[in-house]
N, C-alpha and C positions, 0 to 999 in steps of 0.2 A: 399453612405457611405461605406467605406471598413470596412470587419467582421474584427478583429485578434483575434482568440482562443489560450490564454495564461493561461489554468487552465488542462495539458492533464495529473495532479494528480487525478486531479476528475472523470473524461474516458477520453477516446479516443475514435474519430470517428473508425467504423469497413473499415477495408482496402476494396479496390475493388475487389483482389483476394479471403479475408476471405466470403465474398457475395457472390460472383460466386459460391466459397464450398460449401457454405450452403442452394441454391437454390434446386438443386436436390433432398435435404432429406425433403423438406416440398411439393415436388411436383410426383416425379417418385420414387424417392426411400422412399417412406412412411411407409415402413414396421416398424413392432414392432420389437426393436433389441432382446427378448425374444420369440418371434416365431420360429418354426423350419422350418418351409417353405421358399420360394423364397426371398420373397421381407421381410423380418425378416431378413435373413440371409444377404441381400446385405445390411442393417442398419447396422447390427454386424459390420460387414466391416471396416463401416467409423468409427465406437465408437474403435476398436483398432486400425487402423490407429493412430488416435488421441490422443488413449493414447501412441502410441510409439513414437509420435512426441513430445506429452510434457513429457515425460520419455528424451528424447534424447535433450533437452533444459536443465534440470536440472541434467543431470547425472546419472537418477535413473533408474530402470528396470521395465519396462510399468506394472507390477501386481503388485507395489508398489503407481501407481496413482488411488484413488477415487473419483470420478467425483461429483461434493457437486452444489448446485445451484449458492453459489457467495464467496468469500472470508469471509464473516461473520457466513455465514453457518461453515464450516470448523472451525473456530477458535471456536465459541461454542461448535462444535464436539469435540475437543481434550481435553478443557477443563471440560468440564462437562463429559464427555468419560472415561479419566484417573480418574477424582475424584472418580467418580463410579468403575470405576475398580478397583484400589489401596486404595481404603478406608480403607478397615484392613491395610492398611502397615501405612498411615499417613494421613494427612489432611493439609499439610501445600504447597502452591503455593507461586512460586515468580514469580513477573513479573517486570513489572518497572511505574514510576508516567507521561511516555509519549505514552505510548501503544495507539493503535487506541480504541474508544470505544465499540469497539465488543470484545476486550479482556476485557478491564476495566469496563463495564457494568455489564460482564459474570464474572467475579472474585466476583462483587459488589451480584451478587443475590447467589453463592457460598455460601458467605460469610454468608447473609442472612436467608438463606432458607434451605443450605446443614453442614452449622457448620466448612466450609473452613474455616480453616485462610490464609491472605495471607499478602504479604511483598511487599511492593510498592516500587524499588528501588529509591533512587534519583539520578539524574544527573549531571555532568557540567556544565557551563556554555554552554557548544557549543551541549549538546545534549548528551554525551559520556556515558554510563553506565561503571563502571571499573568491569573488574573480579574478584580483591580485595575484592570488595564490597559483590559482586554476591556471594565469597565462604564463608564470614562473616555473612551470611545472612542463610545460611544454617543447616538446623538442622535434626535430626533421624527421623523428619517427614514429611519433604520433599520430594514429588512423583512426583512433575512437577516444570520447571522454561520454562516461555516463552518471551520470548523477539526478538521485533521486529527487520527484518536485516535493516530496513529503517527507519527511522520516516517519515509520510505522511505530515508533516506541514514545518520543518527545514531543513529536507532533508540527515539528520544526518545517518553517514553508519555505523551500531554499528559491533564492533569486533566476528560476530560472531565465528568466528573459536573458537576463545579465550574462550568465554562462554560457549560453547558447553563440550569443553574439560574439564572445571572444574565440570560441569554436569557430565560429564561420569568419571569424576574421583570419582566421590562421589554414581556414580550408579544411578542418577536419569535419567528422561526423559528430554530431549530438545526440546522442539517448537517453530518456528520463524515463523512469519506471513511477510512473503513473498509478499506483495499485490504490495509494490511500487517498492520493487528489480526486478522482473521477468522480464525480456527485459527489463534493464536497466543496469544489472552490468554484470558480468559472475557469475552461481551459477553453483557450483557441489555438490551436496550433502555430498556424498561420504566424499572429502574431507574438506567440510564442519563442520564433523560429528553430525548433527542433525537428532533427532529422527521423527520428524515430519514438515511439511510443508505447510501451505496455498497459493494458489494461486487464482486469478482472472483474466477472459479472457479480461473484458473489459478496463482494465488498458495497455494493450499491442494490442491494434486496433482489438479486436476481438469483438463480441457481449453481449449484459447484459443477467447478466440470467444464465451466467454458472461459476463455479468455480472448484477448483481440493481441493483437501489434497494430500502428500505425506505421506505416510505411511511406514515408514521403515520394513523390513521384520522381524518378530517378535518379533516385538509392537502389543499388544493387547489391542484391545476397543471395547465394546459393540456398536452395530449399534444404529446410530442418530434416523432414518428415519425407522419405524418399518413395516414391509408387504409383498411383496415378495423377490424376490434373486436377485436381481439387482444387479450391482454393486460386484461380489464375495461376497454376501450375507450381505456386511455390509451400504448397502445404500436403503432404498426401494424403488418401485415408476420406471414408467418407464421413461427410460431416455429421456432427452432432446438433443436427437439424431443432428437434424441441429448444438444446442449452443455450444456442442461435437466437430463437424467437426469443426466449424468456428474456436473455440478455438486451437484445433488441428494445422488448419491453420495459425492462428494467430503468435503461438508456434514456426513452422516450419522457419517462416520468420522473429521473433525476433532471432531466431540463426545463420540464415543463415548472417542478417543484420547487426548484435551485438554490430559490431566492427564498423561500417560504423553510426550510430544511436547514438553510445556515441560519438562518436566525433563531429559530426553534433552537437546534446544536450549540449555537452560542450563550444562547438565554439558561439552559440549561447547566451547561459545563462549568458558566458563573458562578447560578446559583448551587454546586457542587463545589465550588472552590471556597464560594464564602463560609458553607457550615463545614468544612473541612476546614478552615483555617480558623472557623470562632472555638472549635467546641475541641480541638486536640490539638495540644503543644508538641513543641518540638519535630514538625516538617517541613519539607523541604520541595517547593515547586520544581521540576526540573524542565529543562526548553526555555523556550520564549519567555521571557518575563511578558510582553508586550502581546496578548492577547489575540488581535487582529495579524500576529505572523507566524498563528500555527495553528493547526488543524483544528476547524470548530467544534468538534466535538473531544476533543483529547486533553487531557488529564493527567499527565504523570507526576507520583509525591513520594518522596520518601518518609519512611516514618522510620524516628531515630531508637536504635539500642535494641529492637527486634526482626524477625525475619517475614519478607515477602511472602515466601512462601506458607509459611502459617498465619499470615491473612486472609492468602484466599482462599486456605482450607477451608477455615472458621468462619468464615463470611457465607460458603459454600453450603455450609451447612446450616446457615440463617436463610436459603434462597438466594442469595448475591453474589453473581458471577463475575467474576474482574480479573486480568489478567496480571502478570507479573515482569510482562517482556511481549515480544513476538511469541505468536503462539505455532509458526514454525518452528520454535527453540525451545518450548516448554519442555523436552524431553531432556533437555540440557541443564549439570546444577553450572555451567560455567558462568564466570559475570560478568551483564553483560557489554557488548563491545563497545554499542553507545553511549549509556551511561558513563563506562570506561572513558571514552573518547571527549568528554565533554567534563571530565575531570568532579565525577562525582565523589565527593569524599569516601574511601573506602569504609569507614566507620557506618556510615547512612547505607549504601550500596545496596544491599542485602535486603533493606526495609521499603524496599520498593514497588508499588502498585501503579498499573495504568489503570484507566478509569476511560469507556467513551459510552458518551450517549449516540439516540440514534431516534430513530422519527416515533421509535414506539413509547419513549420513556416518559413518564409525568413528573411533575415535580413531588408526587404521591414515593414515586419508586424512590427519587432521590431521598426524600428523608426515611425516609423507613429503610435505605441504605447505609445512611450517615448517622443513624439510631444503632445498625448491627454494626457498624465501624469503628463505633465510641467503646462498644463495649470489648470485642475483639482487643482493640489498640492496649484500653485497661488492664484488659486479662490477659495477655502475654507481657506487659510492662512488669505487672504484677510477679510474674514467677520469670523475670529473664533475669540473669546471671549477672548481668551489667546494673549494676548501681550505684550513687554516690554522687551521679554527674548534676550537674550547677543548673539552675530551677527545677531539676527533675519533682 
């Protein structure tokens, strides 16, 4: 039975180059990168390599990257970070009502436990957050807005640029959780102008287990992770030296690749939409209508009058992996908050698949995917409860 890996939002395999990096530092080079000696010192090495390589991926200047265990670490950091920092200036956070749930969990215990208020923006139908909105939303006690440059589920590429500026026109701080953009769009910070930044290695073929923040040069946060100097003293704990390099590596070959990786993603996810849309009726694209303003590899469809979840069973057991949401939330039947928020008909809701490609996929996997997809779709059409409905 052929595998096809259609879910490379949820990780991505580690490349064979990011492997090779990362053998040396769990084998010859094992030193502690805080030692002063030999083998400490040839660790160091690979830890600023690595941060110059993903500095030189995002435009930023390598003592602006701090090394966090995963994309969720990081976004907790900034959040809970700034509120403690800026507490006498305000207490009010915006974010928006599609955030991944490492912002929205961490806003939720803010709110709870720290006296946060915060401002849940809404969105469009496609995903959009407006700047409009973002500067109506703002008040004398507003010390942080963070909004994602991606949504993980729709695929939706929000206006950073835009947001940020109405941010800094008002003086506050900017944070975008970065997890599904990084080796996926071009990011430059710089020009970006955002205060802060989340990343994750293994979303761009690197290993689990490691994550970054950008840290803009004087932004001040108290350290997460409290013990020794790690880090330029705002991270403790010694580092995860190999996850470093790999990511490092990882980094180095999403830029070199960039251009070669979105077009591939895009050619692909087309040609996925179009034999999804010739060969089974009745769904329903969700995000961007407009192609070019959401993630090149992303996918999200509803299929009417059955359930997501016994899609990906059945598909599952054809080889074809595909998710049904964030796969942070797979353990969850709630539904979900995006689709929710961008007013997907509850009737469709349910019958919902994401779909991403990723550098490994051919147009071989695609159809021999959209082969197990037809018949799946059939054979729960076939025995679901719901019938009667108009061209059914």
């Amino acid at each position: 039975m052929r595998e096809v890996y259609l879910d490379y939002s949820a990780t991505t395999p580690a490349k064979e180059e990011v492997v090779r990096e990362m053998i040396p530092y769990y084998t010859k080079l094992y030193g502690n990168p805080s030692s002063l000696y030999g083998p400490g010192l040839e660790a160091k090495e690979g830890l600023t390599k690595a941060r110059q390589q993903l500095a030189d991926l995002i435009g930023a200047d390598p003592k602006e990257i701090i090394f966090t265990s995963c994309g969720t670490e990081a976004d907790n950091w900034v959040l809970e970070g700034i509120a403690d920092q800026l507490k006498k200036k305000g207490n009010h956070i915006i974010t928006t009502s599609i955030e991944h749930h490492a912002i929205l969990h961490t806003c939720m215990y803010l709110q709870k436990y720290h006296g946060m208020e915060v401002t849940y923006l809404d969105v469009d139908e496609e995903g959009f957050v407006s700047p409009e909105a973002l500067e109506a939303a703002i008040t004398d006690k507003t010390i942080l807005i963070s909004i994602m440059m991606v949504n993980n589920e729709i695929g939706t590429v929000e206006p950073i640029k835009e947001l940020a500026a109405v941010a800094k026109k008002h003086g506050i701080l900017f944070h975008t959780d970065a997890v599904q953009a990084l080796g996926n769009l071009p990011i430059d910070v710089k020009d970006l102008g955002v205060d802060l930044l989340s990343m994750s290695a293994h979303k761009i073929y690197g290993p689990k287990g490691i994550g970054a923040l950008y840290k803009r040069k004087g932004v001040n946060m108290p350290s997460f992770v409290h013990g020794g100097a790690q880090e330029n003293r705002k991270r403790a704990g010694t580092e995860n030296t190999a996850g470093i390099v790999g990511f490092g590596k990882a980094a180095e070959l999403a830029r070199v690749n960039l251009d070669d990786h979105i077009a591939h993603s895009r050619e692909l996810r087309q040609y996925l939409w179009d034999q999804i849309r010739d060969k089974i009726d009745h769904v329903r694209l969700n995000g961007p209508a407009d192609f070019d303003k959401r993630h090149p590899a992303n996918l999200n469809v509803s299929f009417s009058y059955i359930e997501g979840e016994s899609i990906l069973l059945l598909l599952d057991a054809a080889g074809v992996s595909v998710s049904t949401g964030s796969a942070c939330s797979s353990g969850s039947l709630d539904i979900s908050h995006v689709l929710s928020s961008i007013k997907v008909p509850m009737e469709v809701i349910n019958g919902t698949v994401r779909f991403t490609v990723g550098d490994f996929t051919s147009k071989e996997d695609i159809d021999y995917a959209v082969e197990a997809l037809v018949k799946v779709v059939d054979t729960l059409r076939r025995v679901s409860p719901v019938t009667g409905k108009e061209g059914w």
